[in-house]
LOKE-139110 format. One record per residue (C-alpha): residue number from 1; residue in one letter; x, z, y. Coordinates in steps of 0.25 Angstrom, whole numbers, plus 5000, padded with zeros to 4 digits. Example, Ala and Ser with C-alpha at 12.3 -4.5 7.8 and 13.67 -1.06 7.14 Angstrom:
2
<node n="1" res="a" u="5049" w="5031" v="4982"/>
<node n="2" res="s" u="5055" w="5029" v="4996"/>
% end
This chain:
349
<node n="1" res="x" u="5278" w="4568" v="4714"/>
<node n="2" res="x" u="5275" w="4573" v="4699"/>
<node n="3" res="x" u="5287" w="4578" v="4692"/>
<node n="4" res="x" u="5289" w="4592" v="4686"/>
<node n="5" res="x" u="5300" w="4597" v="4696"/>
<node n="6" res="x" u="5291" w="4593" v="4709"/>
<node n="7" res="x" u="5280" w="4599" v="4704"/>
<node n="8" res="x" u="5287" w="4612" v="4700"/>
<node n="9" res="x" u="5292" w="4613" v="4714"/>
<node n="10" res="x" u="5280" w="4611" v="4721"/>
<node n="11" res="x" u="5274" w="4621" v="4711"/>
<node n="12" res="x" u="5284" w="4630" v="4717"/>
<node n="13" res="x" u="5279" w="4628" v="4732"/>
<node n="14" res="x" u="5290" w="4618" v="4735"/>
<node n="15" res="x" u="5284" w="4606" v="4745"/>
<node n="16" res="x" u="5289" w="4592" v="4740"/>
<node n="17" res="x" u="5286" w="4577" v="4747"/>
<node n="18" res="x" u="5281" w="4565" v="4739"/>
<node n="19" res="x" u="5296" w="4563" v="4741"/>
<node n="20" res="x" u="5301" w="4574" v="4733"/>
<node n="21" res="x" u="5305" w="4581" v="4745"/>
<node n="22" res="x" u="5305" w="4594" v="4748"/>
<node n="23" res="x" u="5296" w="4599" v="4761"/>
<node n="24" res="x" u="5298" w="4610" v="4771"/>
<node n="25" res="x" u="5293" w="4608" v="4783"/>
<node n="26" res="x" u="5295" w="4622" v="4788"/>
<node n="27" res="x" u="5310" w="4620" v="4789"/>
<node n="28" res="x" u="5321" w="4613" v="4799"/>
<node n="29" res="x" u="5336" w="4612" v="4793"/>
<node n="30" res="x" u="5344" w="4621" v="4785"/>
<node n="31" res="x" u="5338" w="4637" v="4782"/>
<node n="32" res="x" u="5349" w="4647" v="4784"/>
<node n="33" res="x" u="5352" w="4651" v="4770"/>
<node n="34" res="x" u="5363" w="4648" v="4758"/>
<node n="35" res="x" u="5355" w="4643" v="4750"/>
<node n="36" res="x" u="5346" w="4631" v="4748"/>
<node n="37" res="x" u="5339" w="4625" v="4738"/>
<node n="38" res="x" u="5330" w="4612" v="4737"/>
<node n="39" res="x" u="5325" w="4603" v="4728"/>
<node n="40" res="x" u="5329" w="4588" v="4728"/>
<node n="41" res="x" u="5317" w="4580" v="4722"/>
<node n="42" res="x" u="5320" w="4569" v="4733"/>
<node n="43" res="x" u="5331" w="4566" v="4727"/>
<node n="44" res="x" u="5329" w="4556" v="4715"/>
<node n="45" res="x" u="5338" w="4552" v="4702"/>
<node n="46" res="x" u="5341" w="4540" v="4696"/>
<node n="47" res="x" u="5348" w="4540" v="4682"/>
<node n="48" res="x" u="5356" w="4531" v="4678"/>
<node n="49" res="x" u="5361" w="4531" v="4663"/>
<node n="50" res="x" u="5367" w="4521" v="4653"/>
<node n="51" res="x" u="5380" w="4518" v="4648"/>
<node n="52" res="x" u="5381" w="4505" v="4660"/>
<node n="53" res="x" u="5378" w="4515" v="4672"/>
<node n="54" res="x" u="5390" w="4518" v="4676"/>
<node n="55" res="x" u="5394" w="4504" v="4676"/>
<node n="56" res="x" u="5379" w="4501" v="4681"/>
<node n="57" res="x" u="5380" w="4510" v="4692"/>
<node n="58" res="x" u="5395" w="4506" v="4696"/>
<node n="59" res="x" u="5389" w="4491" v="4702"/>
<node n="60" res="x" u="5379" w="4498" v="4708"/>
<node n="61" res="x" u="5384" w="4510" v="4717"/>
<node n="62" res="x" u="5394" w="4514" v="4728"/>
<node n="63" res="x" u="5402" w="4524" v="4722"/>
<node n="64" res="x" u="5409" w="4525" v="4708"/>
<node n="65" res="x" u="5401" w="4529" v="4698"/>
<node n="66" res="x" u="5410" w="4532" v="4690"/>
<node n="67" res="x" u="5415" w="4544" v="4697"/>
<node n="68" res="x" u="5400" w="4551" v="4693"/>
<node n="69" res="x" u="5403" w="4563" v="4684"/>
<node n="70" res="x" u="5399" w="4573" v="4679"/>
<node n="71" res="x" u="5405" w="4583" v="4690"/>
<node n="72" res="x" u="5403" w="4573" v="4701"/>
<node n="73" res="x" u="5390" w="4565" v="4707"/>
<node n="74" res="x" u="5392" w="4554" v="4720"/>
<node n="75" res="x" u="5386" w="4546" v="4729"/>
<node n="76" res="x" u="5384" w="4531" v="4727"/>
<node n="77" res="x" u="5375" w="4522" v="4734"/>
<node n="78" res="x" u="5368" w="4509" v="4729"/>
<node n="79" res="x" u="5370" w="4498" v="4739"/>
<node n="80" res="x" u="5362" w="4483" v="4741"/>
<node n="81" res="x" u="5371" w="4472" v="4742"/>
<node n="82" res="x" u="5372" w="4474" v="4756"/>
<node n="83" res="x" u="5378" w="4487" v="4754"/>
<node n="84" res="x" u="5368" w="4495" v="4761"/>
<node n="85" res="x" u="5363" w="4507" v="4752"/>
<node n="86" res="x" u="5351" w="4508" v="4743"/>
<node n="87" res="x" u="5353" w="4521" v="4739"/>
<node n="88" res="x" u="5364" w="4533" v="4737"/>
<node n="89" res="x" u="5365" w="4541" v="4725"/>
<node n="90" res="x" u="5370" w="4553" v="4723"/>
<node n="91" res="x" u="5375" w="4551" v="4707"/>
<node n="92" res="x" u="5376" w="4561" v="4696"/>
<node n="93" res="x" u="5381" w="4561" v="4683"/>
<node n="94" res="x" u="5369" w="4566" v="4675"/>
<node n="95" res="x" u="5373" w="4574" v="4666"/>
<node n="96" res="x" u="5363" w="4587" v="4665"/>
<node n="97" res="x" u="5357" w="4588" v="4648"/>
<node n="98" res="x" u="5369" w="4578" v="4645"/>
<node n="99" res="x" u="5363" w="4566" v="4651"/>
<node n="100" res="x" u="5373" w="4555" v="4654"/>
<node n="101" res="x" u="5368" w="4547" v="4668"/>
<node n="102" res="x" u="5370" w="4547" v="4683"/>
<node n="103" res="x" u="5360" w="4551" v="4692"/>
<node n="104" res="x" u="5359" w="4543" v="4704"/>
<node n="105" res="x" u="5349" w="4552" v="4714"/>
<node n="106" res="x" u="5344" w="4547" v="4728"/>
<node n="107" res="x" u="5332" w="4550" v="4737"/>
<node n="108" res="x" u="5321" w="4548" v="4727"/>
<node n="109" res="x" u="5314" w="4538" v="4737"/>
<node n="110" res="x" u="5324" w="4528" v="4733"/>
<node n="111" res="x" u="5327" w="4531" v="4719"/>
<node n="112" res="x" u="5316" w="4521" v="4712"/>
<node n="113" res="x" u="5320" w="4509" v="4723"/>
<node n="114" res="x" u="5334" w="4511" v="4717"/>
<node n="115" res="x" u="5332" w="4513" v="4702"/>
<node n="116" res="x" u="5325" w="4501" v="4702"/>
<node n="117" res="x" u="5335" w="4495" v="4709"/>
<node n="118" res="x" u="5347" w="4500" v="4701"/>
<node n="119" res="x" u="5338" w="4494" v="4688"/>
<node n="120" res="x" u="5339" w="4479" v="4693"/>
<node n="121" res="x" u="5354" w="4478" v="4693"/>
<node n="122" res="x" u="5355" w="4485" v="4677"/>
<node n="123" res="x" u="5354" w="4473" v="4669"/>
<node n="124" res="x" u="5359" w="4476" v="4654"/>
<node n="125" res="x" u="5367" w="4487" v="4659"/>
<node n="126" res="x" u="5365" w="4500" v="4651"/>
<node n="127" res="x" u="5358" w="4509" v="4664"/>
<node n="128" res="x" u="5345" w="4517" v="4665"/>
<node n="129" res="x" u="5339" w="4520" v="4680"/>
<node n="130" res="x" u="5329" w="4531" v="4679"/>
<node n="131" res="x" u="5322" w="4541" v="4688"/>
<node n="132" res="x" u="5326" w="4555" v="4683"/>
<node n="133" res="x" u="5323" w="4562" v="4697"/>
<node n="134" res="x" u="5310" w="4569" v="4691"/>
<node n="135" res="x" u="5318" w="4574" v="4680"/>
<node n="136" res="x" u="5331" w="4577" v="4686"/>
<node n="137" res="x" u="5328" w="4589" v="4696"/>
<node n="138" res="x" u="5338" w="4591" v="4707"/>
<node n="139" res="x" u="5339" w="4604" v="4717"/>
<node n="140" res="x" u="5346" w="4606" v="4728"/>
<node n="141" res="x" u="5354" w="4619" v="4732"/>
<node n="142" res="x" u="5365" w="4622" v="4744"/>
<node n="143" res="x" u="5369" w="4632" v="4753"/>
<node n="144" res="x" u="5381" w="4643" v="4753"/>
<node n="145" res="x" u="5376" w="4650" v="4741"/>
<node n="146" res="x" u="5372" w="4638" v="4733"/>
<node n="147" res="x" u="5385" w="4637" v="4726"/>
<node n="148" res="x" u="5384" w="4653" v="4721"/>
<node n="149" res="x" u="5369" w="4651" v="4716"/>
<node n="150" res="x" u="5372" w="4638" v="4708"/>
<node n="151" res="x" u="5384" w="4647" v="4703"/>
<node n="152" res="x" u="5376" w="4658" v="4700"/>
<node n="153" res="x" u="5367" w="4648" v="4692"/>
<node n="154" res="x" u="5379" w="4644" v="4683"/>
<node n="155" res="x" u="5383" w="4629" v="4690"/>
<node n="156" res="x" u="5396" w="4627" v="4693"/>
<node n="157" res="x" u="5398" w="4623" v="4707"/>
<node n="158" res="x" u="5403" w="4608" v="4710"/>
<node n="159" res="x" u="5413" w="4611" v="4721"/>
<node n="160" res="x" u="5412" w="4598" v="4729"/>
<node n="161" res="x" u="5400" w="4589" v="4734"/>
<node n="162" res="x" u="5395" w="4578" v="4723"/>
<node n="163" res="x" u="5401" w="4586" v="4713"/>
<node n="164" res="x" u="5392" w="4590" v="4701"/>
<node n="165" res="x" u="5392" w="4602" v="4689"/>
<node n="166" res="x" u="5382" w="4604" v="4677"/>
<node n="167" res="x" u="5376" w="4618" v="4673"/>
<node n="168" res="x" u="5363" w="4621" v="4664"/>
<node n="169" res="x" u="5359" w="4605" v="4664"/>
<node n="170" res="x" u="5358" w="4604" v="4679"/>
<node n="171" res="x" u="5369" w="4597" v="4688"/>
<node n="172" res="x" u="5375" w="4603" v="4700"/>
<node n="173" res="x" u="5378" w="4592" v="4712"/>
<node n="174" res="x" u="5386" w="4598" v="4725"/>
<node n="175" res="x" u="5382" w="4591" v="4737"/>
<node n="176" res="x" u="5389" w="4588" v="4749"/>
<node n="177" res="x" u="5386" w="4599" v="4759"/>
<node n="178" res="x" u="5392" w="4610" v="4770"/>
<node n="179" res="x" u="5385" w="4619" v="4762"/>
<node n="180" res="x" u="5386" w="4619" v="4747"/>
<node n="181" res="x" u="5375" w="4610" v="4741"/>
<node n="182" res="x" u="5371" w="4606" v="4727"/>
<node n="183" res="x" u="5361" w="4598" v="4720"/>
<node n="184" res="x" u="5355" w="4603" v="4706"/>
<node n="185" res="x" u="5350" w="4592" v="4695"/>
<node n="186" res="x" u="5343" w="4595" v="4682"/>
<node n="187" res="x" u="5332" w="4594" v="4675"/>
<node n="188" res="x" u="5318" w="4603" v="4678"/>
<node n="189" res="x" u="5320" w="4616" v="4671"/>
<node n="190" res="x" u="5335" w="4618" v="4675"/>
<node n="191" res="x" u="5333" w="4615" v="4688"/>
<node n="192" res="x" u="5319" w="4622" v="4690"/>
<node n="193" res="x" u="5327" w="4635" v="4685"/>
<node n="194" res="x" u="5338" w="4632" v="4695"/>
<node n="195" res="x" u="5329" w="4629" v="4706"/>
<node n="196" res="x" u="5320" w="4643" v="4706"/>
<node n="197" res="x" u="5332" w="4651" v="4703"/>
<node n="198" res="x" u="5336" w="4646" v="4717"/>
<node n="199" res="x" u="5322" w="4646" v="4725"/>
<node n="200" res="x" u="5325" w="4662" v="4724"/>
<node n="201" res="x" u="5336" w="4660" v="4733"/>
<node n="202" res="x" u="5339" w="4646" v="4740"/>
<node n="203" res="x" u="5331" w="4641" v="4753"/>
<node n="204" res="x" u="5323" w="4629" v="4748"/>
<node n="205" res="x" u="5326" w="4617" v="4758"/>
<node n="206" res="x" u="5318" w="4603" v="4760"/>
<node n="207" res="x" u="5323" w="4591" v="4756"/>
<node n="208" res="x" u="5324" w="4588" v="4772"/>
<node n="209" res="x" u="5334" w="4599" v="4771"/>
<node n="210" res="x" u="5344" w="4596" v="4760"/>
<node n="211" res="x" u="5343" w="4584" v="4765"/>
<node n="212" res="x" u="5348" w="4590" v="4777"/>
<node n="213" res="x" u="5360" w="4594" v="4770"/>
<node n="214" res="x" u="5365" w="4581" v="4764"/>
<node n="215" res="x" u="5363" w="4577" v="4779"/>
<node n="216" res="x" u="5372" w="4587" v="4783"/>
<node n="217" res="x" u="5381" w="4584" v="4772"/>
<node n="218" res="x" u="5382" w="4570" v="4777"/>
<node n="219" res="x" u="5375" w="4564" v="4764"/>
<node n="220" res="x" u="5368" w="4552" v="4766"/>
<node n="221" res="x" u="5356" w="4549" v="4757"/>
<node n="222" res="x" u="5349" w="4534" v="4758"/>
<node n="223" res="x" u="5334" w="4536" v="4759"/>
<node n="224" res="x" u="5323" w="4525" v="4757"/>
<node n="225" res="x" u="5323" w="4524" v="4772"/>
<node n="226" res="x" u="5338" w="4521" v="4771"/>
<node n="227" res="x" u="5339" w="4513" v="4758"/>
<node n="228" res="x" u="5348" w="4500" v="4762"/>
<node n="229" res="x" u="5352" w="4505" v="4776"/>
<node n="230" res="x" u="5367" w="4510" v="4776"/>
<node n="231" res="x" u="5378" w="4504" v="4767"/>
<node n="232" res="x" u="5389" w="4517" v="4761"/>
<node n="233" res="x" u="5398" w="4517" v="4772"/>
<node n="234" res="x" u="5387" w="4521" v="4781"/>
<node n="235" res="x" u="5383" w="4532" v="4776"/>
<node n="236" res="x" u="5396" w="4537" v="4774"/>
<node n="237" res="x" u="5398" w="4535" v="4758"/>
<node n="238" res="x" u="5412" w="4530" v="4759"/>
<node n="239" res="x" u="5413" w="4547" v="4762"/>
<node n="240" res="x" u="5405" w="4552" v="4753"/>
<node n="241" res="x" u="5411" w="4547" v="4740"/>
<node n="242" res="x" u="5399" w="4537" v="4739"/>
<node n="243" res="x" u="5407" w="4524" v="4739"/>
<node n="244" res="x" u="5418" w="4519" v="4730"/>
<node n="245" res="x" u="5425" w="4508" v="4737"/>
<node n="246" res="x" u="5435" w="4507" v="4724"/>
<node n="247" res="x" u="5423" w="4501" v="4713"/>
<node n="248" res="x" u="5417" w="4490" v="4708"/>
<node n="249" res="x" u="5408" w="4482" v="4714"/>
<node n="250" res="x" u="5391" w="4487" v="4717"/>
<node n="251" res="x" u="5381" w="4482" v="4725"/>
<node n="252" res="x" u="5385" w="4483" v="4738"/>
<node n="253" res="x" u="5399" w="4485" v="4738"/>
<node n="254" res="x" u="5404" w="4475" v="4744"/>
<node n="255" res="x" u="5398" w="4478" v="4759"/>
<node n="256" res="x" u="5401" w="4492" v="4756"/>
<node n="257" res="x" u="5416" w="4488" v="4753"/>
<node n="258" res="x" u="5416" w="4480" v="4765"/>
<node n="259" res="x" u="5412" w="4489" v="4774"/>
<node n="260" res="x" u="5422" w="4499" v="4769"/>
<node n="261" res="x" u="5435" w="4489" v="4769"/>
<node n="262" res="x" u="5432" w="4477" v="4780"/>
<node n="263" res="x" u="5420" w="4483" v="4789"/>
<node n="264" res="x" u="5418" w="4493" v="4799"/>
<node n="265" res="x" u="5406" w="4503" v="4797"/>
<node n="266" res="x" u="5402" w="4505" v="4811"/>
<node n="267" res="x" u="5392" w="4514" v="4806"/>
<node n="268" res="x" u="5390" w="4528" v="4797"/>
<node n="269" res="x" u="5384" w="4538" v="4794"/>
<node n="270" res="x" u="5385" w="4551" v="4803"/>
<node n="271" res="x" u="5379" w="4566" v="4803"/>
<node n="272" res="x" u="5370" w="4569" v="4816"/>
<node n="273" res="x" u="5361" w="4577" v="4822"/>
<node n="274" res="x" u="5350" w="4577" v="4834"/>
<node n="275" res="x" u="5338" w="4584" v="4839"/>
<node n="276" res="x" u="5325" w="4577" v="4834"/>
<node n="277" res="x" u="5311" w="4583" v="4831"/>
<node n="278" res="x" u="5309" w="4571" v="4822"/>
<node n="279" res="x" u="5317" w="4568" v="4810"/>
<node n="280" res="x" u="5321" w="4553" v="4806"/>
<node n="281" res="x" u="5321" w="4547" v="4796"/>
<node n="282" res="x" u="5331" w="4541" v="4786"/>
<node n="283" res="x" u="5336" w="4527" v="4790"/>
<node n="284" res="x" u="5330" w="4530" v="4805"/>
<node n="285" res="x" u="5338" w="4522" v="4817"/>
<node n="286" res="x" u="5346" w="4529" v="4827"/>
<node n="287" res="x" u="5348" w="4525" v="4841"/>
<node n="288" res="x" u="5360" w="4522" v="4849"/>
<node n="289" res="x" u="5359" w="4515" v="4864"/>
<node n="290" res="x" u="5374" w="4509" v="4861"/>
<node n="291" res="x" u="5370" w="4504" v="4848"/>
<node n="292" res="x" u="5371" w="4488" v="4845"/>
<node n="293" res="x" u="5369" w="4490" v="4831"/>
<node n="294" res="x" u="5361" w="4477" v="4826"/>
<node n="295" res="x" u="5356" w="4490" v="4816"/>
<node n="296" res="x" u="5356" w="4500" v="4825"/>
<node n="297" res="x" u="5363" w="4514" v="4828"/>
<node n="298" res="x" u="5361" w="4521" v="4816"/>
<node n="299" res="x" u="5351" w="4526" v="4805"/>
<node n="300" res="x" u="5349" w="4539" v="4798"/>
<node n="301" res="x" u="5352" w="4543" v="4786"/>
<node n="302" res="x" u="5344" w="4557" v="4784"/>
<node n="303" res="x" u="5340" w="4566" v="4796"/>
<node n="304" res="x" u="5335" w="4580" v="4793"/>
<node n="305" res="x" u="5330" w="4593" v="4801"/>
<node n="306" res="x" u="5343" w="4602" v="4804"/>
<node n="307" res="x" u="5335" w="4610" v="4813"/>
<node n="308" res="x" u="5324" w="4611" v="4823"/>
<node n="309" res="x" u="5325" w="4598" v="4831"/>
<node n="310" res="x" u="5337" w="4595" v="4825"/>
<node n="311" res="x" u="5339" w="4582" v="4814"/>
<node n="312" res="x" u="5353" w="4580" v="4807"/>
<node n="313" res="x" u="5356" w="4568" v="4802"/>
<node n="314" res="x" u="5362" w="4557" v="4795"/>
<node n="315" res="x" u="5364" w="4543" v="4800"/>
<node n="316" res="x" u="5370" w="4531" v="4800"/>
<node n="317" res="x" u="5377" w="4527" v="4814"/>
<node n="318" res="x" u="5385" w="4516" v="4822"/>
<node n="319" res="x" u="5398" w="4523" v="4824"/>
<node n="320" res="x" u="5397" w="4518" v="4838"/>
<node n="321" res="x" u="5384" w="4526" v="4841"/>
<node n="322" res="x" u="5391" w="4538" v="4837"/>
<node n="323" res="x" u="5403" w="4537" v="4843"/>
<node n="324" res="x" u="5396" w="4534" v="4856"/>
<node n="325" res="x" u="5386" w="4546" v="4853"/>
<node n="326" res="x" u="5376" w="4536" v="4856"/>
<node n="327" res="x" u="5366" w="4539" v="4844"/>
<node n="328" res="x" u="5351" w="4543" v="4843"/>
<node n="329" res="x" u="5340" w="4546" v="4833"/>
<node n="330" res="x" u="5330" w="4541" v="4844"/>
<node n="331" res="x" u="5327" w="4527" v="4849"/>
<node n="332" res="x" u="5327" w="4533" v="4862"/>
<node n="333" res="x" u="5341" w="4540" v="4861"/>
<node n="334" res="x" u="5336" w="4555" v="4865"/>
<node n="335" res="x" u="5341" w="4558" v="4853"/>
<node n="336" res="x" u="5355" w="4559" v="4851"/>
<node n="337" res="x" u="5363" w="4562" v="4838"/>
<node n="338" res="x" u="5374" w="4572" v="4838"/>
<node n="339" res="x" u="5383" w="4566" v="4828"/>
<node n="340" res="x" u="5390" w="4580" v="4817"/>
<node n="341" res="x" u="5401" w="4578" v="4808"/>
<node n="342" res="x" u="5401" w="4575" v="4793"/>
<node n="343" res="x" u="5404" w="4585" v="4783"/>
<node n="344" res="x" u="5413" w="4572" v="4778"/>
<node n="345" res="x" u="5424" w="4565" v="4782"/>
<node n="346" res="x" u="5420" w="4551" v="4789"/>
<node n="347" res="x" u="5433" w="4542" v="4790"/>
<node n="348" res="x" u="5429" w="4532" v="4802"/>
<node n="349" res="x" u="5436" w="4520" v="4806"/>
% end
């Protein structure tokens, strides 16, 4: 871990993983405050540039790329040929100094997996894969006063989630969120001015807890632990803008159009909570005594502290488990999950 933005923030007292993760152990959940601010070093970038990556990325995505602009970023998945996903991206339209690419970020634990990956189907098209997260800095910043401090710091306020503005050579992403949250890109100078004029006022938060609020949000993100496990549906993409069903053909998408046209998803992804001292793990099973699953009840998707005993979650369920509250984090069902509602509409069948 040797790049100029880590080192600065260690310098500065803050406590990062070999994951790039920001630690606080003292904490459970949310602080009571309005504002938060973290920094998001877990989160690596692909850039892709070239005058094919547009047509490059179209056979190799979930969602149109072609709806990527400069004022709106999306979510998009890269699928096996089973349909299961490898990864999902959050894509930007890089355009901070002038530059003229997409960024694709992802947990950084997958990002080399899938550059390499992306790299074998290129041919003679005209793309470039590179790893810019060590120079592409991003931040992290939410709670009822966020939108008047980045006001107060001369960005222009995207009014609705994925939407994205430009000021001072940094890029402003709104996130989805009940609270309003927003990410920050830019390179280290811009964004190390930003970030200390905003440690004099906002709360600084762990990587467990902003991961907490996409949780809460009902984002998924696929994990290495997760990597291959659900196809879109399941984790509810269809709803989140992160499939087109309308565009050509990618890797994958005939499964994925099959399951949204001729089959029956007989299981997605819900919000839930439970009382439990331990936290589980991405891709951990859950347990159901009604189940007759060939693949069990259910797996997580991301599970976080929301307070003292309490883990809310996200997870991938048989729809008969829930509907027959008959799920549990534990093998030996003493813990049962309280199912809570999406901030989303979920059409089901």
């Amino acid at each position: 871990m040797t790049n100029k933005w880590i080192d600065y923030l260690t310098e500065t007292g803050l406590n990062l993983n070999s994951d790039r993760e920001v630690i606080n152990n003292s904490t459970t959940g949310l602080p009571e405050t309005d504002l938060y601010l973290t920094d998001l070093s877990w989160l690596g970038i692909m850039e892709v540039s070239g005058d094919d990556r547009l047509t490059y990325l179209q056979g190799q995505l979930t969602n149109d790329i072609n709806a990527v602009s400069s004022s709106l970023s999306q979510l998009s998945a890269l699928c096996t040929p089973k349909g299961r996903m490898r990864a999902l991206f959050h894509i930007i339209q890089n355009t901070i100094q002038n530059h003229d690419s997409l960024l694709l970020q992802l947990p950084y634990g997958l990002l080399a997996e899938n550059i390499k990956r992306l790299k074998m189907f290129i041919l003679m098209s005209k793309v470039e894969l590179n790893d810019v997260s060590d120079d592409i800095i991003k931040i992290g910043l939410a709670g009822k006063n966020s939108e008047q401090v980045l006001h107060n710091a001369g960005f222009s306020i995207p009014e609705q989630a994925n939407m994205v503005t430009q000021h001072n050579g940094m890029l402003l992403l709104r996130l989805a969120g009940d609270v309003p949250r927003f990410e920050c890109l830019g390179y280290f100078d811009d964004i190390q001015a930003l970030w200390d004029s905003l440690t004099e006022q906002a709360e600084l938060l762990s990587t467990q807890q902003w991961r907490l609020l996409d949780i809460k949000a009902g984002i998924p993100n696929v994990f290495p632990q997760t990597a291959e496990s659900f196809i879109p549906q399941m984790v509810n993409l269809q709803f989140l803008n992160g499939v087109n069903f309308k565009k050509g053909c990618y890797t994958g998408q005939e499964v994925v159009a099959r399951m949204q046209y001729l089959g029956k998803l007989k299981r997605r992804m819900y919000l839930a909570c439970c009382q439990s001292e331990t936290l589980p793990e991405p891709g951990a099973s859950l347990f159901s005594a009604s189940s007759s699953s060939g693949q069990g009840a259910g797996n997580i998707v991301d599970a976080q502290f929301s307070a003292q005993g309490e883990v809310t979650l996200l997870a991938v369920i048989t729809n008969d488990a829930v509907e027959k509250q008959d799920i549990f984090l534990d093998e030996a069902m003493q813990q049962p999950l309280t199912i809570l509602e999406l901030p989303y509409s979920v059409e089901t069948e």
